[in-house]
Backbone as a printed PyTorch tensor [residue, N CA C, xyz], in Angstrom:
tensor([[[  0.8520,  -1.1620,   0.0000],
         [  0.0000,   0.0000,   0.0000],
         [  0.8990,   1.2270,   0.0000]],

        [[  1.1190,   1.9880,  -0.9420],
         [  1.7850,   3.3460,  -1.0120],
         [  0.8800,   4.4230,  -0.1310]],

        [[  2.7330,   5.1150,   0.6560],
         [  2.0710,   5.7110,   1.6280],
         [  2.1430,   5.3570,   3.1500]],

        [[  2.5250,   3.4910,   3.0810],
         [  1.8000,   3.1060,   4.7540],
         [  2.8840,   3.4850,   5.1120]],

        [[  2.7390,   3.8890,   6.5080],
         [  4.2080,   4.1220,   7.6240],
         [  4.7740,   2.5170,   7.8930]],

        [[  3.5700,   1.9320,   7.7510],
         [  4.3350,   0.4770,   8.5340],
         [  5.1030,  -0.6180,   7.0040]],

        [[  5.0280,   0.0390,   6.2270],
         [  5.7950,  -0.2660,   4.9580],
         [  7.4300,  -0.6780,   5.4850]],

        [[  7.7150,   0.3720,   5.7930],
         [  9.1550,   0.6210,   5.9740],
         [  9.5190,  -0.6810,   6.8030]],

        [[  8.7050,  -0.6110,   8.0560],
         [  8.9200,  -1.7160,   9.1370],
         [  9.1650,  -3.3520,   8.3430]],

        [[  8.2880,  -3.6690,   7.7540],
         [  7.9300,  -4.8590,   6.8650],
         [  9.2740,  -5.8190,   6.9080]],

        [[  9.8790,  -4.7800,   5.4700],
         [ 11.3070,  -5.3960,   5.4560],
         [ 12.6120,  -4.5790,   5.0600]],

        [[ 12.6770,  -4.0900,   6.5310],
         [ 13.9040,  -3.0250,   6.6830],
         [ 15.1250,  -3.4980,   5.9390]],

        [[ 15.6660,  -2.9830,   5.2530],
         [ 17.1670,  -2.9610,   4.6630],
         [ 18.3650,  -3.1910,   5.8230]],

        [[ 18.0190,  -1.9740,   6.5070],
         [ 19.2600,  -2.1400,   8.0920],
         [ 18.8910,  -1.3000,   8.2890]],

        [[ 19.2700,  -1.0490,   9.9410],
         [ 18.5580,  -0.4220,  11.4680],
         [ 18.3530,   0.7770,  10.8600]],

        [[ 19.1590,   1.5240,  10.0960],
         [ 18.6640,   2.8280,   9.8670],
         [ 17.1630,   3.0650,   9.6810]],

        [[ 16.3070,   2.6310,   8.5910],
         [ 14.9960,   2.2660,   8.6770],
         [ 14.3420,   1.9460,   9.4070]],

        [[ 14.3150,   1.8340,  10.2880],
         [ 13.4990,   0.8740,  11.2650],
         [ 13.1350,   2.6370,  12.7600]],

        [[ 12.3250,   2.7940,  11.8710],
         [ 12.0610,   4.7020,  12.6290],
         [ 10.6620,   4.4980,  13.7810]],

        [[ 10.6620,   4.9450,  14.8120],
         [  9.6380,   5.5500,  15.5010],
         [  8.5710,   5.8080,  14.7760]],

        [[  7.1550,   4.7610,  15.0900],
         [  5.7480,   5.4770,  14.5470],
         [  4.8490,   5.9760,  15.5360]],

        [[  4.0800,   7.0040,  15.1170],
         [  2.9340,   7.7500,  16.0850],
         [  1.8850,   8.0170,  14.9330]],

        [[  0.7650,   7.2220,  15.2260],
         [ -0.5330,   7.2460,  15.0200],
         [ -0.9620,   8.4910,  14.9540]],

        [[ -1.6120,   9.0420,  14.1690],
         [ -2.4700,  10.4150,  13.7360],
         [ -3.8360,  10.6000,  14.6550]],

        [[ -4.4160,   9.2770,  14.7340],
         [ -5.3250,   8.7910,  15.2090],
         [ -5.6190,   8.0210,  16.3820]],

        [[ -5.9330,   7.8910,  17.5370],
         [ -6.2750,   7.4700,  18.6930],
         [ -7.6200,   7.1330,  19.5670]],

        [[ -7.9710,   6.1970,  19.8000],
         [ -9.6010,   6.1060,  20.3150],
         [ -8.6450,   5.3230,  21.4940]],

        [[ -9.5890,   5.9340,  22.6640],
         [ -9.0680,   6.0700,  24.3580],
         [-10.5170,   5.6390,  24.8450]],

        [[-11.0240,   4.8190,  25.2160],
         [-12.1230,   4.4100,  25.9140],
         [-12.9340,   5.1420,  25.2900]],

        [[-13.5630,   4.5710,  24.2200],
         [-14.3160,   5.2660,  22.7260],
         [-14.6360,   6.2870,  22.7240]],

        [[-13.4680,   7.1070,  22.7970],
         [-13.4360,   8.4590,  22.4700],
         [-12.4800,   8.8310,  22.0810]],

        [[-11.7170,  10.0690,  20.7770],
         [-11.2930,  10.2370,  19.8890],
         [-10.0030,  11.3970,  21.1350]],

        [[ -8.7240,  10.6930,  21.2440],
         [ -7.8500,  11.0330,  21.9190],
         [ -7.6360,  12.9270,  21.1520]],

        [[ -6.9580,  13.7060,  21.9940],
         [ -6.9060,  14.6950,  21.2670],
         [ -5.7460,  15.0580,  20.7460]],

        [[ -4.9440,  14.0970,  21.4580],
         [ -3.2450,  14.0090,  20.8490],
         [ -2.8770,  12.4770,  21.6130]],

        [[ -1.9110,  12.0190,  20.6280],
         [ -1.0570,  11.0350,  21.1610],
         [  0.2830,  11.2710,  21.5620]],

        [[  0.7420,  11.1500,  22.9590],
         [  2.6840,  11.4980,  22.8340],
         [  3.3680,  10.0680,  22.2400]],

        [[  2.6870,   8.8990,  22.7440],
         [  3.2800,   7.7870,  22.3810],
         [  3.8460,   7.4960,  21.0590]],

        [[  4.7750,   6.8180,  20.9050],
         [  5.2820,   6.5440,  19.3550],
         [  5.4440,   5.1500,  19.7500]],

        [[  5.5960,   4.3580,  18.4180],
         [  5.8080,   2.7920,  18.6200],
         [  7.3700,   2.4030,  17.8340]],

        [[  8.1670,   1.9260,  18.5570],
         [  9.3490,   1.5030,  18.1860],
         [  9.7880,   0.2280,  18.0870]],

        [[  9.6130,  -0.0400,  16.7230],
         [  9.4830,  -1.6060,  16.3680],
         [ 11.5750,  -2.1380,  16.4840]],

        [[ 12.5610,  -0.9870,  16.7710],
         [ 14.2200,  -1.5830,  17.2010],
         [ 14.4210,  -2.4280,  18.0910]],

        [[ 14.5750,  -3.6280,  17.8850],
         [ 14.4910,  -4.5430,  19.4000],
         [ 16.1940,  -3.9630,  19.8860]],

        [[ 16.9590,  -3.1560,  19.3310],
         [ 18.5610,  -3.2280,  19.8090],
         [ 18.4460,  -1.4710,  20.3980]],

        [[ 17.5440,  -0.4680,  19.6050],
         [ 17.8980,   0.6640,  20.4710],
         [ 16.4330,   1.5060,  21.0360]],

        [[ 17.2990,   2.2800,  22.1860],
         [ 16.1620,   3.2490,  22.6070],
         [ 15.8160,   4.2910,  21.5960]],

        [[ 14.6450,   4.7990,  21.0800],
         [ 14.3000,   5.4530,  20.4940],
         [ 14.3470,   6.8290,  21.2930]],

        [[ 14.9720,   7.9790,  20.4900],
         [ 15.0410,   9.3440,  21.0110],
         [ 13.7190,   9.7440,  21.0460]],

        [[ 12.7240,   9.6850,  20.4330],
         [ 11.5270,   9.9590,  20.7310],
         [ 10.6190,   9.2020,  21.4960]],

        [[ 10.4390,  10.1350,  22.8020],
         [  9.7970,   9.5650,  24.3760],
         [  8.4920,  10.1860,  24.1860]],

        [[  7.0930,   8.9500,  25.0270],
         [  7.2470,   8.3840,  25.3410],
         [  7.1460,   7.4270,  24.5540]],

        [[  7.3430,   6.2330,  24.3780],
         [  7.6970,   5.2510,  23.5110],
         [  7.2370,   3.7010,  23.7030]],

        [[  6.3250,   2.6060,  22.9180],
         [  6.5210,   1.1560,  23.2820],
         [  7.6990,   0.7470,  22.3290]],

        [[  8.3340,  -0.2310,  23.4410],
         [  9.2960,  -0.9760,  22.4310],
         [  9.4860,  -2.2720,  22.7070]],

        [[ 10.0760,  -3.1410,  22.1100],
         [ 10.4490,  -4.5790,  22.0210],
         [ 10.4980,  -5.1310,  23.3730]],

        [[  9.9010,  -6.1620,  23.5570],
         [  9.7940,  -6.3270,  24.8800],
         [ 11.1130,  -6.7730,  25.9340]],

        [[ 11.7600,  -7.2050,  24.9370],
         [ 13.4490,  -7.5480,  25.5520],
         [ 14.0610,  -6.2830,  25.6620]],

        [[ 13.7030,  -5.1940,  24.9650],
         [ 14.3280,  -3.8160,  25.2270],
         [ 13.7650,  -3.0000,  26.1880]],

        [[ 12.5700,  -3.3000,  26.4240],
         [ 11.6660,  -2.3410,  27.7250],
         [ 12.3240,  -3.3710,  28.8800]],

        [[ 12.5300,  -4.8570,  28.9210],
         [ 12.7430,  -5.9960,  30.5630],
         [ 14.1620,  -5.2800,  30.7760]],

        [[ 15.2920,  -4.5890,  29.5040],
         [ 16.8760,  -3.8140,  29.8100],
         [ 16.7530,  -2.5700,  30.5590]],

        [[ 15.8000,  -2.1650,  30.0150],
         [ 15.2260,  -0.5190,  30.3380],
         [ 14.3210,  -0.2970,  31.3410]],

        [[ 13.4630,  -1.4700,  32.0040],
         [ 12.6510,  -0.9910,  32.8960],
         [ 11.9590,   0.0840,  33.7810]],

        [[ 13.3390,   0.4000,  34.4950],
         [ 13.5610,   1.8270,  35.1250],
         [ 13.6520,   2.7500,  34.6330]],

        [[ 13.1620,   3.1070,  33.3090],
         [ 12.8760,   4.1140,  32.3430],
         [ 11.5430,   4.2440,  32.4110]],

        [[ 11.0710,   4.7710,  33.0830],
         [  9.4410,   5.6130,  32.6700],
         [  8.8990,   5.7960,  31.7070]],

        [[ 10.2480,   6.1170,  31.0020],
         [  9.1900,   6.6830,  29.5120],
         [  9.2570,   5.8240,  28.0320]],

        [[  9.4610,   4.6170,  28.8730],
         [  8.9650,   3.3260,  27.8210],
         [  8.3250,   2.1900,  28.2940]],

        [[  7.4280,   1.2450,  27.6080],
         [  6.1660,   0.5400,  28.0650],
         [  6.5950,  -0.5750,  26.4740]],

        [[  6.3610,  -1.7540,  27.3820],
         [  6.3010,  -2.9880,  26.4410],
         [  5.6160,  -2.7120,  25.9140]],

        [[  6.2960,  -3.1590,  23.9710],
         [  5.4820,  -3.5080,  22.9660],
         [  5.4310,  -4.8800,  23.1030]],

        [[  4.2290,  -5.9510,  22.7630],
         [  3.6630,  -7.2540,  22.3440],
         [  3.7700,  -7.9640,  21.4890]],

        [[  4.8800,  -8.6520,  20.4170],
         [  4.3540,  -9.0070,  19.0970],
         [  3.3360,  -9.8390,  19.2670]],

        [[  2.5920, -10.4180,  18.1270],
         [  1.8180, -11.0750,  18.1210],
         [  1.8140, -12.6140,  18.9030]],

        [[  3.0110, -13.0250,  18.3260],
         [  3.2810, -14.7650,  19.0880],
         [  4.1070, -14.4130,  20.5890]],

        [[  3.8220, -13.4610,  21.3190],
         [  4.6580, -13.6280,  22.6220],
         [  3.4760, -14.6430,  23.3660]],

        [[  4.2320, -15.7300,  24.1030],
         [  3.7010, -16.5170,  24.7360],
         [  3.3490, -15.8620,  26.3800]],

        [[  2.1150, -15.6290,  26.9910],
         [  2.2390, -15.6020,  28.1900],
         [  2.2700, -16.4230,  29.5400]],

        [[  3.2290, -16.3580,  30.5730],
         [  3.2420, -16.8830,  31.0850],
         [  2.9500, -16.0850,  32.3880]],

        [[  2.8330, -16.3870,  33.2320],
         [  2.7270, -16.1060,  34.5340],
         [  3.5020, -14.9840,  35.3180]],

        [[  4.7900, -15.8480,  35.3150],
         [  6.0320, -14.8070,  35.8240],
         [  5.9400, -13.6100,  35.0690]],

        [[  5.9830, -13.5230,  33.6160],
         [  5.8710, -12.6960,  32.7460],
         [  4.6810, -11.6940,  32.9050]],

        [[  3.6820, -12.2630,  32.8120],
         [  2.5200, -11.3840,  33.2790],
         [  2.4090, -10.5120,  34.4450]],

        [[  3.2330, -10.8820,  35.4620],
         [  3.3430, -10.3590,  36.8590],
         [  4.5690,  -9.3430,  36.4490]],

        [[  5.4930,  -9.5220,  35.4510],
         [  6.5080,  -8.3150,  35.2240],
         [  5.6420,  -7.3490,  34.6730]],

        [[  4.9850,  -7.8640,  33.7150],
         [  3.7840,  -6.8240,  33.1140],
         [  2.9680,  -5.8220,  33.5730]],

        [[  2.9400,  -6.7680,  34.6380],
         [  1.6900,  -5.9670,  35.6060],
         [  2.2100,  -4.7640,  36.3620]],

        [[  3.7230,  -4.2930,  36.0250],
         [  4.5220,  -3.1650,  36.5870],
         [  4.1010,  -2.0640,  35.7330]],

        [[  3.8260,  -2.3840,  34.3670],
         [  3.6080,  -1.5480,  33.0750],
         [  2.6960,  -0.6060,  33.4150]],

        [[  2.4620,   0.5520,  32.3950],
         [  1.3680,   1.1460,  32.7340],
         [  0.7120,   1.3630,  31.6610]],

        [[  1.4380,   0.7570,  30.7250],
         [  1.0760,   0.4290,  29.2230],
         [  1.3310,  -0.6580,  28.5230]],

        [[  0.5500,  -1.3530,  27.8400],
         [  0.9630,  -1.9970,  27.1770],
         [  0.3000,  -1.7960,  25.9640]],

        [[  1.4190,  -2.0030,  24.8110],
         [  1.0940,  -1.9490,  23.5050],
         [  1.2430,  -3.4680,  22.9590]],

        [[  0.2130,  -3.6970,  21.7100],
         [ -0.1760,  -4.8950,  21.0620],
         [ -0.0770,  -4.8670,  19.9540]],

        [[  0.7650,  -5.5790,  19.0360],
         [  1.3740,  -5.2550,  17.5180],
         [  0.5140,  -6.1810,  16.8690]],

        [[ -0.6150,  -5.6120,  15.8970],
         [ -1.1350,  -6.4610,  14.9110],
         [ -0.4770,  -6.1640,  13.3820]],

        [[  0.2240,  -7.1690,  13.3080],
         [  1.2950,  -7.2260,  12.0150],
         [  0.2160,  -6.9920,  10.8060]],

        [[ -0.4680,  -7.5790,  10.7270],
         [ -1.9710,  -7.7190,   9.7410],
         [ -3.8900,  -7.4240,  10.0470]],

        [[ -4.3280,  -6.9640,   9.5980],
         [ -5.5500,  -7.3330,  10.2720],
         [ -5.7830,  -8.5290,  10.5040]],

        [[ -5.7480,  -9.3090,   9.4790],
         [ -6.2900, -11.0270,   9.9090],
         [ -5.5700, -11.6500,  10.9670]],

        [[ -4.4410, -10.9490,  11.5210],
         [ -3.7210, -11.9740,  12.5100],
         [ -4.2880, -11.7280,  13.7160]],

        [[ -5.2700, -12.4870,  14.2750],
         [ -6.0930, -11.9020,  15.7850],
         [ -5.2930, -12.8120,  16.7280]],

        [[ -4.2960, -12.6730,  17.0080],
         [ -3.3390, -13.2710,  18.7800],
         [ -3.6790, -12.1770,  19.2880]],

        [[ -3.5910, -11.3770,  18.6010],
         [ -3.3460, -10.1020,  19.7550],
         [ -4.7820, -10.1760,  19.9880]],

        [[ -5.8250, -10.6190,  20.0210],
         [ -6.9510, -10.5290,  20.6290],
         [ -7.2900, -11.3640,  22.0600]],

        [[ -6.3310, -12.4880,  21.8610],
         [ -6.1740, -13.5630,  22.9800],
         [ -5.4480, -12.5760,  23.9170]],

        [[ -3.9680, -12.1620,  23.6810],
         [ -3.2180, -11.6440,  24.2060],
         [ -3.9310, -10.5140,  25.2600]],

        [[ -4.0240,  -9.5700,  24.7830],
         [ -5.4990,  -8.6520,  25.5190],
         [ -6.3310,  -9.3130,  26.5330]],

        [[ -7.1880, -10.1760,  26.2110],
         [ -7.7790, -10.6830,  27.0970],
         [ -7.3690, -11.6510,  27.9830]],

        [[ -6.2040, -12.3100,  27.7590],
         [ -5.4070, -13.0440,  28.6590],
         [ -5.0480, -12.0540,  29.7130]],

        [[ -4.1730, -11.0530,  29.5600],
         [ -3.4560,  -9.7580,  30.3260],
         [ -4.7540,  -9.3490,  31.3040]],

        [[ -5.9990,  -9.1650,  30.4180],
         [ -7.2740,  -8.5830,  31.4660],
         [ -8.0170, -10.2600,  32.4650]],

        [[ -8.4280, -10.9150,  31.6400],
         [ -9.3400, -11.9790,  32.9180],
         [ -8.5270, -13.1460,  33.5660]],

        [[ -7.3380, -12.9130,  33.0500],
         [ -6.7290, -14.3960,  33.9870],
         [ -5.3550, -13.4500,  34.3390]],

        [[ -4.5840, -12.7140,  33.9230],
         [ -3.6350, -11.9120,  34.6310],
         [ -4.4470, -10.8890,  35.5570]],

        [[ -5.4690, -10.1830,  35.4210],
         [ -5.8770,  -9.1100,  35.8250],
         [ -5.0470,  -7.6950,  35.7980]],

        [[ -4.8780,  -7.6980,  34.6560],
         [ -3.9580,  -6.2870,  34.2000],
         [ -4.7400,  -5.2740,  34.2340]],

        [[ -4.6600,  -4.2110,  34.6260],
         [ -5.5910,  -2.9580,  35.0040],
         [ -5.1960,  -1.6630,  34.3380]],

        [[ -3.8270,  -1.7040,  33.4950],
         [ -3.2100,  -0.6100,  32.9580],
         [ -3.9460,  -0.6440,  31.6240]],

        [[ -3.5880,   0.5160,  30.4320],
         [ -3.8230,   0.9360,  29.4230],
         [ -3.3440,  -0.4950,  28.1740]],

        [[ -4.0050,  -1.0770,  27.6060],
         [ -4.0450,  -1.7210,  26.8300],
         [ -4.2670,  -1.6030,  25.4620]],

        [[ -3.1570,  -1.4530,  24.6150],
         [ -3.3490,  -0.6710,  22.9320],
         [ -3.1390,  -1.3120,  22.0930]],

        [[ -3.7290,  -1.2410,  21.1920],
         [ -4.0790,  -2.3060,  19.6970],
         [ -2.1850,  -1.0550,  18.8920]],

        [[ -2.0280,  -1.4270,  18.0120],
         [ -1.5250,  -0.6350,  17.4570],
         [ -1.0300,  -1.4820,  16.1600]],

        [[  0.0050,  -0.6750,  14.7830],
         [ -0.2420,  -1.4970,  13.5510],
         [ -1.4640,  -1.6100,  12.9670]],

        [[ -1.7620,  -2.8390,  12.3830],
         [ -2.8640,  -2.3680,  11.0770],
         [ -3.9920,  -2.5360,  11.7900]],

        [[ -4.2130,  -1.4880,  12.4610],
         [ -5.5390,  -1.5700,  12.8890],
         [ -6.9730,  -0.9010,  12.0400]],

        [[ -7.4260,  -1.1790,  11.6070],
         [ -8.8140,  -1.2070,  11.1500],
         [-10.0700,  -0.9040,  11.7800]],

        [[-11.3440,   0.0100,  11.6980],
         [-12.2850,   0.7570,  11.7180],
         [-12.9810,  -0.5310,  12.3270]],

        [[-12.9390,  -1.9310,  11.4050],
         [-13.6290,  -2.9350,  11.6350],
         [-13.7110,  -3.8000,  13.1970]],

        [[-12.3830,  -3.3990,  13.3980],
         [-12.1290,  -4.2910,  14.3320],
         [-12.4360,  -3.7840,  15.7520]],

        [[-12.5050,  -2.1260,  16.1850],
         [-12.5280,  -2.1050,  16.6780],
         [-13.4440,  -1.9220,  18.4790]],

        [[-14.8930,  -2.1280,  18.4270],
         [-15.5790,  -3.2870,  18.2940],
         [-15.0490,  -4.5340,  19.5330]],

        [[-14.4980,  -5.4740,  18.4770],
         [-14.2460,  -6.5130,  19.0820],
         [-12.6610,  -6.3630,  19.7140]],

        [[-12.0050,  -5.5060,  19.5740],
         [-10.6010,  -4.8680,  19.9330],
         [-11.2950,  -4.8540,  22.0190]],

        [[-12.3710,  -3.5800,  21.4790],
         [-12.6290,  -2.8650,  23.2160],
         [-13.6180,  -4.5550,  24.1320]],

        [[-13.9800,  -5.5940,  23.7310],
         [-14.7720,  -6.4470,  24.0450],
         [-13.4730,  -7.2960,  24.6980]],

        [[-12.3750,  -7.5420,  23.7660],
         [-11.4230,  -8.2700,  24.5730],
         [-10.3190,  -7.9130,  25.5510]],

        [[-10.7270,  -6.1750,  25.9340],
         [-10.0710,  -5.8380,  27.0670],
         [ -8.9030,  -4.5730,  26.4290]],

        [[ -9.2210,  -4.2020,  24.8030],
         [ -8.6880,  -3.2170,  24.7610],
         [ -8.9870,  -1.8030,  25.1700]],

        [[ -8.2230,  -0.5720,  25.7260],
         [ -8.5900,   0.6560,  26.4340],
         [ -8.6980,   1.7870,  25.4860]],

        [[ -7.3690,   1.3560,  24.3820],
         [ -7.2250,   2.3610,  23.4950],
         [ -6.6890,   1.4270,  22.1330]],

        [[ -6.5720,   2.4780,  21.0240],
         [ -6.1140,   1.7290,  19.5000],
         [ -6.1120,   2.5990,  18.5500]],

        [[ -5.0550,   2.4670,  18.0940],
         [ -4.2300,   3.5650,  17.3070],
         [ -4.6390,   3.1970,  16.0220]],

        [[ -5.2410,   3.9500,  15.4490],
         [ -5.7640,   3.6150,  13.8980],
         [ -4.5520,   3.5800,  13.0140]],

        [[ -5.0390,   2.9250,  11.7390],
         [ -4.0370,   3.3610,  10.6810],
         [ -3.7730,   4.2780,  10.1410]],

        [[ -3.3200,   4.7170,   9.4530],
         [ -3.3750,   5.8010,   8.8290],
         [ -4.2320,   6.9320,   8.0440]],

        [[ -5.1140,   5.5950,   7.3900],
         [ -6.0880,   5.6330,   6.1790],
         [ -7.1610,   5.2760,   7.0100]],

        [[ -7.7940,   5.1400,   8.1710],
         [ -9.0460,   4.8350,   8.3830],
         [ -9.4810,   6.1900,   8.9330]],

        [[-10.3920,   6.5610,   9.1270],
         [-11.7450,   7.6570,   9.3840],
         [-11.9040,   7.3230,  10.9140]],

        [[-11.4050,   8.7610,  11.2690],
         [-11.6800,   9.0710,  13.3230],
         [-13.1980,   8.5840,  13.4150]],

        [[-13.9820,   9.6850,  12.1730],
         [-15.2870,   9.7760,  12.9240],
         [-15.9110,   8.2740,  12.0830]],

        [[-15.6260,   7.6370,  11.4150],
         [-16.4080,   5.9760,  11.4430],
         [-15.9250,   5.2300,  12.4760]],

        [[-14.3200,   5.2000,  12.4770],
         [-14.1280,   4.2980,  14.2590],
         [-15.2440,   4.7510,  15.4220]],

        [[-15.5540,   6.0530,  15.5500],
         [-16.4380,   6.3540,  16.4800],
         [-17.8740,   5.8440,  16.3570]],

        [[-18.0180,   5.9140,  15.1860],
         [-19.7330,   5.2830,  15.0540],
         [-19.4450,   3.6270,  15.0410]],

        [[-18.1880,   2.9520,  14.8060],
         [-18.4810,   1.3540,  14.4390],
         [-17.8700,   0.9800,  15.8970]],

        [[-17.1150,   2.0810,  16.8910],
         [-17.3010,   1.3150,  18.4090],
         [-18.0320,   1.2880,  19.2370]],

        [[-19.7920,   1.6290,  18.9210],
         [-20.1340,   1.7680,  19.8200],
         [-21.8290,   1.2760,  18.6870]],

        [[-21.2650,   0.6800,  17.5720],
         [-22.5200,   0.4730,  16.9010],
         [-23.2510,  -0.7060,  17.0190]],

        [[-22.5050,  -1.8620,  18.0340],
         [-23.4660,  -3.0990,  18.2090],
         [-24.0900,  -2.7510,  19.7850]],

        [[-25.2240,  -2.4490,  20.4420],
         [-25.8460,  -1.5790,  21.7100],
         [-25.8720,  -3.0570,  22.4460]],

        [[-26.3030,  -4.4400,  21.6970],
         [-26.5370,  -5.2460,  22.6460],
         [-25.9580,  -6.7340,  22.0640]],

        [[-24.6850,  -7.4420,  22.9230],
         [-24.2560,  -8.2810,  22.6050],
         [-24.5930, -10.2020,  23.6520]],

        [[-24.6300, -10.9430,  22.7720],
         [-24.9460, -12.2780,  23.2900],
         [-23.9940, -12.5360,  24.1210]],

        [[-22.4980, -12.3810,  23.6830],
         [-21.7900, -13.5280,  24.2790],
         [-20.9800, -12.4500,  25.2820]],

        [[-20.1710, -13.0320,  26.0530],
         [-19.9410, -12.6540,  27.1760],
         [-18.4760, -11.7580,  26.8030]],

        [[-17.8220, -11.0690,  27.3450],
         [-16.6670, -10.3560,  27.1350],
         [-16.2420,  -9.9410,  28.2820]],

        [[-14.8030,  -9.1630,  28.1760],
         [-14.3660,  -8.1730,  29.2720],
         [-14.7170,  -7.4750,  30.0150]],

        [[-15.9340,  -7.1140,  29.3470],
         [-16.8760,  -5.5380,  30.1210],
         [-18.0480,  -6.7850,  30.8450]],

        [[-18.8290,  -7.3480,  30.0740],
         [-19.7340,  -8.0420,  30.1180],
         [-19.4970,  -9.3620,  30.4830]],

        [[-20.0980,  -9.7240,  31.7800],
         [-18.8860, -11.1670,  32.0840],
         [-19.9380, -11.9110,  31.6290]],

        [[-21.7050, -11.7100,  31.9250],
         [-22.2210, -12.8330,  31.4300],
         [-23.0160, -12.8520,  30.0550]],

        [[-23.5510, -13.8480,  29.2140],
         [-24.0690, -14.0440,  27.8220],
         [-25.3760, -13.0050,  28.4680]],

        [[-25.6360, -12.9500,  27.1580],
         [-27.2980, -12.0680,  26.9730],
         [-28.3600, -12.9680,  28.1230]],

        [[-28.2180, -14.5450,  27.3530],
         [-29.5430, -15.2620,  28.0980],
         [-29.1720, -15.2690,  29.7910]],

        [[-27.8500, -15.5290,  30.2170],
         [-27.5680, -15.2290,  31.7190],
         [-28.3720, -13.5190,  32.1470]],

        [[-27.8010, -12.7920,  31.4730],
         [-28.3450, -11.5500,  31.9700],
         [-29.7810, -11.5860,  32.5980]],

        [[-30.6840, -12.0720,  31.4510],
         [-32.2960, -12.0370,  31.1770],
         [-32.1740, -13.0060,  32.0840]],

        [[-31.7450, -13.9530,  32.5300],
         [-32.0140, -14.6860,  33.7080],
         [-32.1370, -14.4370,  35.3220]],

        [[-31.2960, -13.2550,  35.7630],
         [-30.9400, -13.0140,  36.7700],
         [-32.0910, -11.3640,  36.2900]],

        [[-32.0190, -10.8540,  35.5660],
         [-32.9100,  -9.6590,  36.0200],
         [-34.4520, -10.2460,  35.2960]],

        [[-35.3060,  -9.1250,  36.4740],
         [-36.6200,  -9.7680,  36.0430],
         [-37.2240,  -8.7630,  34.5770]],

        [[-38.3800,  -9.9610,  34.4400],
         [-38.9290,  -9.2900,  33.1760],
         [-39.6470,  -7.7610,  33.2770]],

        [[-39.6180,  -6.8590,  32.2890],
         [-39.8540,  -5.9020,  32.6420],
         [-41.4650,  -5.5500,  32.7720]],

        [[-42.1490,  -6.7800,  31.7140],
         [-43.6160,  -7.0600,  32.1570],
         [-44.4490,  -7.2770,  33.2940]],

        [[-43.5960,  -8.1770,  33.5410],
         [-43.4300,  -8.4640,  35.1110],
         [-43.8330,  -7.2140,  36.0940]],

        [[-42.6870,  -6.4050,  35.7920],
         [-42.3390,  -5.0370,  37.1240],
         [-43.3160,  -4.3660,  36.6880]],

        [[-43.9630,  -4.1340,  35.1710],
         [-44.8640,  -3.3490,  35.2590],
         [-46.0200,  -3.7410,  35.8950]],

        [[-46.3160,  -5.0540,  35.2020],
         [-47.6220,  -5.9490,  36.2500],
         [-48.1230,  -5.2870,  37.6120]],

        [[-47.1350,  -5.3910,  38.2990],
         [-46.9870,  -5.1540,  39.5030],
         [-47.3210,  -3.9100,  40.0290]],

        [[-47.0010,  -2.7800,  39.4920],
         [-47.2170,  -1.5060,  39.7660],
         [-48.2760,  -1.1770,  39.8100]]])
């Protein structure tokens, strides 16, 4: 695609290429951020001069005691436990979707939120898509850095355009029919009155 920032990343020549990206675009708990400071630094070998910054996750576990960087995720990082509990120091975490079709990072997210219990800022970032995001905020994402080419104000109408969902999620621990089970009918309450 001529034009993408994440072109370059793909298949860098050598380190020189391999530059700091910052999203134009930002949705923060479905609402349209008004600036981003963050940049995403795909160098697993250096600190990026431009703070604040996610980077490689072997380069944020060197850097820790740096504030002003927060693990990036690739897609296949395996979580484990110990790992998750280093995580849980973060106050960010960023989530690299190499492709739209590659959904780990959707597991990943929701692993970090219902079985780690991660409570920090959780970000989609890379090819993120209008489509996805939606099912991005359902599996425990906070925020998500659009692409380049997608539309602020359609991300805003397509995260908040399904009002009532069946199956259970992050926000929503139980299915639709659990819900309607435990609250009463509203026929019912009127009956009554």
């Amino acid at each position: 695609m001529p034009g993408n920032p994440l072109a370059a990343l793909a298949s860098p020549t050598d380190e020189t290429d391999i530059v700091p990206i910052c999203a134009d675009h930002l949705i923060v708990n479905g609402e349209l951020a008004k600036a981003n400071a963050w940049c995403v630094s795909y160098d697993e070998a250096t600190l990026p001069a431009q703070r604040p910054a996610f980077v490689p996750l072997a380069l944020w576990q060197a850097h820790r005691a740096d504030e002003q960087v927060a693990p990036l995720l690739v897609s296949d990082t395996l979580l484990s436990p110990e790992m998750a509990a280093e995580l849980g120091r973060a106050s960010a975490i960023a989530i690299d979707f190499p492709t739209f079709t590659d959904g780990r990072g959707y597991t990943l997210a929701r692993l970090l939120r219902e079985r780690f219990g991660y409570q920090g800022e959780i970000r989609a970032v890379g090819d993120v898509l209008v489509d996805q995001l939606d099912y991005m905020r359902r599996c425990g994402f906070s925020a998500m850095a659009l692409r380049h080419d997608q539309d602020p104000e359609d991300a805003l109408r397509a995260i908040n355009a399904i009002s009532v969902r069946y199956q259970p999620d992050v926000e929503l621990r139980q299915a639709l029919f659990e819900r309607r089970q435990t609250q009463p009918d509203e026929r019912e309450i009127l009956a009554c009155s």
